[in-house]
C-alpha positions as CSV (number, residue, x, y, z in Angstrom):
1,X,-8.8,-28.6,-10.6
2,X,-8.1,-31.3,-8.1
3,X,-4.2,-30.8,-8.6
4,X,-5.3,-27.2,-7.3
5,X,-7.3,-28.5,-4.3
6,X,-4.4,-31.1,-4.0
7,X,-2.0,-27.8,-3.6
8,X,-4.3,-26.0,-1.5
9,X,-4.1,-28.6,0.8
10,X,-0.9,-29.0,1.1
11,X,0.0,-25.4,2.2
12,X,-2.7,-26.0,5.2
13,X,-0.3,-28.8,5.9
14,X,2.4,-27.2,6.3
15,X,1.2,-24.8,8.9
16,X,1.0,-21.8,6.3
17,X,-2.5,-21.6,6.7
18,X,-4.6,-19.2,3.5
19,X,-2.5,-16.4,2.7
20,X,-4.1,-13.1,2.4
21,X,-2.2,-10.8,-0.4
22,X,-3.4,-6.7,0.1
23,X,-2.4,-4.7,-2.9
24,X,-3.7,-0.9,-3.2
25,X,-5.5,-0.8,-6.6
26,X,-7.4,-3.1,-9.0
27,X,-4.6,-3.4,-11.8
28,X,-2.2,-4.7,-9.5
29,X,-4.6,-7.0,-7.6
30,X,-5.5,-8.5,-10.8
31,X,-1.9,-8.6,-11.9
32,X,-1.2,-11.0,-8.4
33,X,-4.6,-13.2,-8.8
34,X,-3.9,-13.9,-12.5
35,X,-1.1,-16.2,-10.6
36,X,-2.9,-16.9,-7.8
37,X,-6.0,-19.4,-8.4
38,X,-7.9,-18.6,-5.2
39,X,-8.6,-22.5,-4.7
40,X,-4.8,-22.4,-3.8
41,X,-5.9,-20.3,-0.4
42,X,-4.7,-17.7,-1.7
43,X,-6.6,-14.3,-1.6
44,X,-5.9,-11.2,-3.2
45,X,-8.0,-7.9,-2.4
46,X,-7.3,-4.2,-3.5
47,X,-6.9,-2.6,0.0
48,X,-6.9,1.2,-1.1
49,X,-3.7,3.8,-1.3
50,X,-1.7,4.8,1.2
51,X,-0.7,3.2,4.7
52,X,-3.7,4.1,6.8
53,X,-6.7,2.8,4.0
54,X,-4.4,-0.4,3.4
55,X,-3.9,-0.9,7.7
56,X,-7.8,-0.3,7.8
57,X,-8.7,-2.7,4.8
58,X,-6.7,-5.5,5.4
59,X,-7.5,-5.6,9.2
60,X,-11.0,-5.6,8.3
61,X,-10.4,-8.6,6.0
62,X,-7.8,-10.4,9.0
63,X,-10.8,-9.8,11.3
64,X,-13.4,-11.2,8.8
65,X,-11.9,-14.0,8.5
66,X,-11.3,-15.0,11.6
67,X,-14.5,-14.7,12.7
68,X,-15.3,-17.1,9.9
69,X,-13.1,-19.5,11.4
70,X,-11.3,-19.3,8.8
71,X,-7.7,-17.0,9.9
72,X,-4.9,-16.3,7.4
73,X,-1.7,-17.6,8.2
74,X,0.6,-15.3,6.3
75,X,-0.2,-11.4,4.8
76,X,1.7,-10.1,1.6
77,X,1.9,-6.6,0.9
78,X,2.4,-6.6,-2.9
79,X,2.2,-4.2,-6.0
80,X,4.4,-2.1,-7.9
81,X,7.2,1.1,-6.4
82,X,10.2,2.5,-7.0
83,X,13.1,1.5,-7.1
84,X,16.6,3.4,-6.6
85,X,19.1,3.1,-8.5
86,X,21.0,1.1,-9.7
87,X,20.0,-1.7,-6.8
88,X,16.7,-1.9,-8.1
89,X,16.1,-1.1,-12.2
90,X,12.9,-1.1,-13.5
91,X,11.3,-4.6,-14.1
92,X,12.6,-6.0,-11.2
93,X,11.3,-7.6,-8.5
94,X,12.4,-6.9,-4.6
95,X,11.4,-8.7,-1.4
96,X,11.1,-7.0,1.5
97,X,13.6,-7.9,4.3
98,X,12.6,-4.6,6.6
99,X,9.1,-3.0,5.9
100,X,10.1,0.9,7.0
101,X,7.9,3.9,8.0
102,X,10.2,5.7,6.1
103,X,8.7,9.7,7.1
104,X,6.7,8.4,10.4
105,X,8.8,11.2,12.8
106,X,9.4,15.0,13.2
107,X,11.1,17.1,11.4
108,X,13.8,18.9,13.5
109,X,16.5,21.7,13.1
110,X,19.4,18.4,13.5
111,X,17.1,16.5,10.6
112,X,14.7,13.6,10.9
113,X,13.5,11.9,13.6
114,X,11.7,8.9,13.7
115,X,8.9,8.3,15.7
116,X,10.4,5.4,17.7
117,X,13.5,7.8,18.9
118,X,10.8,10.2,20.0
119,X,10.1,7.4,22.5
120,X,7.1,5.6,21.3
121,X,6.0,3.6,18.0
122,X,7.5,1.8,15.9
123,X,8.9,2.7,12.1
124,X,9.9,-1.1,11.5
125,X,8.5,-4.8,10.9
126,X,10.9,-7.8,10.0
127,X,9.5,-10.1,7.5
128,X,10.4,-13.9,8.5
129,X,13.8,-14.1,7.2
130,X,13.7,-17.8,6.2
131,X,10.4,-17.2,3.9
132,X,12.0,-13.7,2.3
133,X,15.6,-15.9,1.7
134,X,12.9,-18.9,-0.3
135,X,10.6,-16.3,-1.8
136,X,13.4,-14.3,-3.2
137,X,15.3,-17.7,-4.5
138,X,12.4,-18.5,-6.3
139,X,10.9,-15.5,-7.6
140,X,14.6,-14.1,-8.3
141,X,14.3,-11.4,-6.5
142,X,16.9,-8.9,-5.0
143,X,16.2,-8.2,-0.7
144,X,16.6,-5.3,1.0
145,X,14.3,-2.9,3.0
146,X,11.5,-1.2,1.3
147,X,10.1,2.1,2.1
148,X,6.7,3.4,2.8
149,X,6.2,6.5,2.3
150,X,2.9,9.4,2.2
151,X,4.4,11.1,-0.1
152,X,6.0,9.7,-3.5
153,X,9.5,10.6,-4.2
154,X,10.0,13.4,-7.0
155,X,13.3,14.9,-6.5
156,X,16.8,13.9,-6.0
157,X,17.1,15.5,-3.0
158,X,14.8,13.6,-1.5
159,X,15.6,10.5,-2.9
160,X,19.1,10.8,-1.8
161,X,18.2,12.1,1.7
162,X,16.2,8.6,1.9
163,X,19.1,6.6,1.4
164,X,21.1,8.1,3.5
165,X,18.9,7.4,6.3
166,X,17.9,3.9,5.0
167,X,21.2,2.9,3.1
168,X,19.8,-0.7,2.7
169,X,17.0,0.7,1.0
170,X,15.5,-1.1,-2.8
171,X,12.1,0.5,-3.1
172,X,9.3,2.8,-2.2
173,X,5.5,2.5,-2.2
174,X,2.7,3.4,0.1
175,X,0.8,0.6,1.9
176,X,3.7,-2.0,3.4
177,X,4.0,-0.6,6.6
178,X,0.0,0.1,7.1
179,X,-0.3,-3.4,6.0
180,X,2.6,-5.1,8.3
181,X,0.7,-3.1,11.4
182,X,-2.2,-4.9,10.9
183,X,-0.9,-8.3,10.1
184,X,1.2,-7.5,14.0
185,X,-1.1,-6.0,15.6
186,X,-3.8,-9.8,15.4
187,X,0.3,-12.0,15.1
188,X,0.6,-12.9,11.5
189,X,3.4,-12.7,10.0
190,X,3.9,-10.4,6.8
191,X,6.1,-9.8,3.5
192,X,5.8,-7.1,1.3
193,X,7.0,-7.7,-2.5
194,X,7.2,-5.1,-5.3
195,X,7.7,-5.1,-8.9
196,X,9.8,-2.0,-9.8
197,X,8.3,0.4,-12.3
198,X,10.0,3.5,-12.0
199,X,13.1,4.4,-10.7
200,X,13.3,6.9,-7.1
201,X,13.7,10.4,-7.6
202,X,12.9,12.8,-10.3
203,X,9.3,13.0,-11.3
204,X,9.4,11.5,-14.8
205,X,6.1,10.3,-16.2
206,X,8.2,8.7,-19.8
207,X,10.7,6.7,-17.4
208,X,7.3,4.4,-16.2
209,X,7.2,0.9,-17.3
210,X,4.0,-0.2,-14.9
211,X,2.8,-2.9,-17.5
212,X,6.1,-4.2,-17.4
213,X,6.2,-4.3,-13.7
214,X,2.8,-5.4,-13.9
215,X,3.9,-8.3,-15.7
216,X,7.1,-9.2,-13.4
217,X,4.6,-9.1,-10.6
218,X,2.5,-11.7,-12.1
219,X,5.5,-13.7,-13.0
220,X,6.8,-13.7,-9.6
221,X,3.9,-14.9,-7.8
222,X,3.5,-17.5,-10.3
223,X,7.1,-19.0,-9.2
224,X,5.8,-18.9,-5.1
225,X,3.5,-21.5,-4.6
226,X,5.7,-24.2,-4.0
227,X,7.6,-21.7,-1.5
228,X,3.9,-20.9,0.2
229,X,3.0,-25.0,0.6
230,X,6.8,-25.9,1.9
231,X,6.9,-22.9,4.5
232,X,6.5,-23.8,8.1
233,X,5.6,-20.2,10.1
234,X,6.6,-22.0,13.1
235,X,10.1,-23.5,12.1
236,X,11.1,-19.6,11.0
C-alpha cells in the first residue's frame, strides 16, 4: 500500500495531476479499475451511453471535483468499439490520435457535411500527441482516429462510407467525443482508448469477443501507470 501512495505521488509530481477515466457501462468500468487501484489518483466512473450522457456525466464529475479542490489533470475516454478491418482486429487495443464526431452534420444531396463546414462547431479534439505516442508504446497499441458515432455501424455501406470520409480511421464507439467536449470545454486534456471487440460493419452478434476486449482493456491499463507518473501536461 505505501508503494501505491508512493506512485500516487509521484504522478502529482509530475504535473499529471488525478486522472479521471469515463467509460459508459459498469462492465467496462470495472474492467479499467481492476488495473487501476484508485490510491494511484486514478478514477474510473461509468458515465452512461452515448455522447451527450457521457459529456453530461463526466462534466459533472470535472466540476465536482474542482470544487473539492481537488481538479483532474488528464480525462480518458475508455471502453470497448469497433474496429475496421484489418487495421484494427478484435482484441486489440487503439489509442486515439483524433477523437471525431464522426455523423455531427447534415445530410445533403452532394453527401455529408460536417457541422464545422456548416460554419460553426467543432467535429474534432487532438489528444496530446506526446502522451498518445507513450501510451501506445506501452500499452502496445495501434493510433489512429476513432469515431463516435449515435448510431452503431451495421452495414458495409456504412462502414465503408465512414472510411472514406475518415480514411485514418481504427475504431468506433459512442462517448469519446461527448467526453473530449467536456474535458475542453473546463481545459483538460483528454485521450480516448478502446479495446476492439467487434469488427465495423455487418451486424453480427457470433463475431463479438467483448470478454476478450474486456480483458485487453484491463491489460492495457495495467501497462500505463508508469506512462501517467512520467507525463508532464505542460512539456506536451
Amino acid at each position: 500500500m505505501e508503494l501505491q501512495a508512493q506512485e500516487g505521488r509521484l504522478i502529482a509530481a509530475a504535473g499529471l495531476g488525478r486522472v479521471l477515466v469515463a467509460t459508459a457501462v459498469p462492465v467496462e468500468r470495472d474492467a479499467v479499475a481492476r488495473a487501476c487501484p484508485g490510491d494511484l489518483g486514478i478514477e474510473v466512473i461509468a458515465a452512461g451511453v452515448g455522447p451527450a450522457l457521457a459529456a453530461a456525466s463526466t462534466a459533472s464529475a470535472l466540476t465536482a471535483a474542482a470544487l473539492r479542490g481537488e481538479p483532474y489533470g488528464l480525462v480518458v475516454s475508455a471502453g470497448i468499439g469497433g474496429g475496421f478491418q484489418p487495421e484494427a482486429p478484435v482484441g486489440s487495443l487503439v489509442v486515439a490520435d483524433g477523437i471525431v464526431a464522426a455523423d455531427l452534420g447534415a445530410e445533403t444531396e452532394d453527401g455529408f457535411v460536417p457541422v464545422n463546414e456548416l460554419g460553426f462547431g467543432t467535429v474534432r479534439h487532438q489528444p496530446p500527441a506526446d502522451l498518445v505516442r507513450r501510451v501506445a508504446g506501452a500499452a502496445g497499441a495501434r493510433t489512429g482516429a476513432v469515431l463516435t458515432v449515435s448510431t452503431v455501424t451495421g452495414t458495409a455501406a456504412r462502414a465503408a462510407a465512414l472510411r472514406e470520409r475518415h480514411p485514418t480511421a481504427l475504431a468506433e464507439a459512442m462517448e469519446g467525443f461527448g467526453v473530449a467536449e467536456a474535458a475542453t470545454a473546463q481545459g483538460v486534456p483528454v485521450l480516448e482508448i478502446r479495446a476492439i471487440s467487434n469488427p465495423v460493419g455487418p451486424r453480427d452478434r457470433a463475431a463479438w469477443r467483448i470478454p476478450e476486449a474486456l480483458t485487453a482493456l484491463t491489460e492495457g491499463f495495467g501497462k500505463l501507470t508508469p506512462v501517467l507518473e512520467s507525463w508532464n501536461r505542460h512539456d506536451s
